[in-house]
C-alpha positions in Angstrom: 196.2 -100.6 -58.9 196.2 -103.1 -61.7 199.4 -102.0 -63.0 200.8 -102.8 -59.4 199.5 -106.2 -59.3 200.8 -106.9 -62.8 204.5 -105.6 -61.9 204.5 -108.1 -59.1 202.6 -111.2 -60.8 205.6 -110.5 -63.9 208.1 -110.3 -61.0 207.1 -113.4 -59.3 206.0 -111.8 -56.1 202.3 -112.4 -56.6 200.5 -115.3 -57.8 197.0 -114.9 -59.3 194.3 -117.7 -59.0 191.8 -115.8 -61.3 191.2 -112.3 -62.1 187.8 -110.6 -60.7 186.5 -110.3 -64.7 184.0 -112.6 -67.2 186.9 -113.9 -68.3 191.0 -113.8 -68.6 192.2 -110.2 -69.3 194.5 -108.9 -72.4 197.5 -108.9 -69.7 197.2 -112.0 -68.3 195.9 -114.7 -70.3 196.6 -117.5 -68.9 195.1 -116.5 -65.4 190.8 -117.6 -65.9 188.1 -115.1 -64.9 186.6 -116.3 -61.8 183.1 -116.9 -63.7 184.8 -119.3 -65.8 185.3 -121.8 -63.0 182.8 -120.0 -60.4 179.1 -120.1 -62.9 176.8 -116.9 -62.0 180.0 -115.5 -60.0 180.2 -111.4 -60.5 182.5 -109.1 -58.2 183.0 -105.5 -57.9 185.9 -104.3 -55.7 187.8 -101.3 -55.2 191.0 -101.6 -53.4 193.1 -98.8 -51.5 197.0 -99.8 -50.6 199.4 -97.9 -48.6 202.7 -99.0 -47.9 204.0 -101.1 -45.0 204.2 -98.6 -41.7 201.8 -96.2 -42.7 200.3 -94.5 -40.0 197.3 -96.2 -38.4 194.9 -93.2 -38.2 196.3 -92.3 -42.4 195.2 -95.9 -43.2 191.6 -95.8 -41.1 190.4 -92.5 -42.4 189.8 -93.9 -46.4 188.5 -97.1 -44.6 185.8 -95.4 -42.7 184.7 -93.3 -45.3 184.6 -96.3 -47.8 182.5 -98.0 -44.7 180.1 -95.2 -44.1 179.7 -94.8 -48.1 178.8 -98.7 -48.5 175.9 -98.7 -46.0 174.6 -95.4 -47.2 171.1 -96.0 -49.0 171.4 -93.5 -51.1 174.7 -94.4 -52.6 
């Protein structure tokens, strides 16, 4: 997924604020780690893209499972 971001940040399609890390990555230097402006901030994210007209019910199915996983105890 990062590799997809980067493509389109190098590209010009994306612009990043800050990067979900302690601190700027390798790739992106210049773009700040959230924590460096945000003190105490700490994320953890996972991300699922599909392209444009996928199929609602393709698109829900990874998003309820993700749901049901998040609010289980035991995960």
């Amino acid at each position: 997924m990062f590799a997809t971001a980067l493509e389109h940040v190098r590209g010009g399609k994306a612009v990043p604020m800050a990067v979900g890390e302690p601190g700027a990555l390798t790739a992106l230097p210049d773009i700040p780690g959230v924590a460096e402006t945000v003190p105490g901030f700490e994320v953890a994210w996972v991300a699922i893209f599909v392209q444009a007209r996928t199929p609602k019910d393709l698109v829900r199915a990874p998003e309820q499972g993700s749901e049901a996983l998040l609010r289980d105890p035991e995960w």
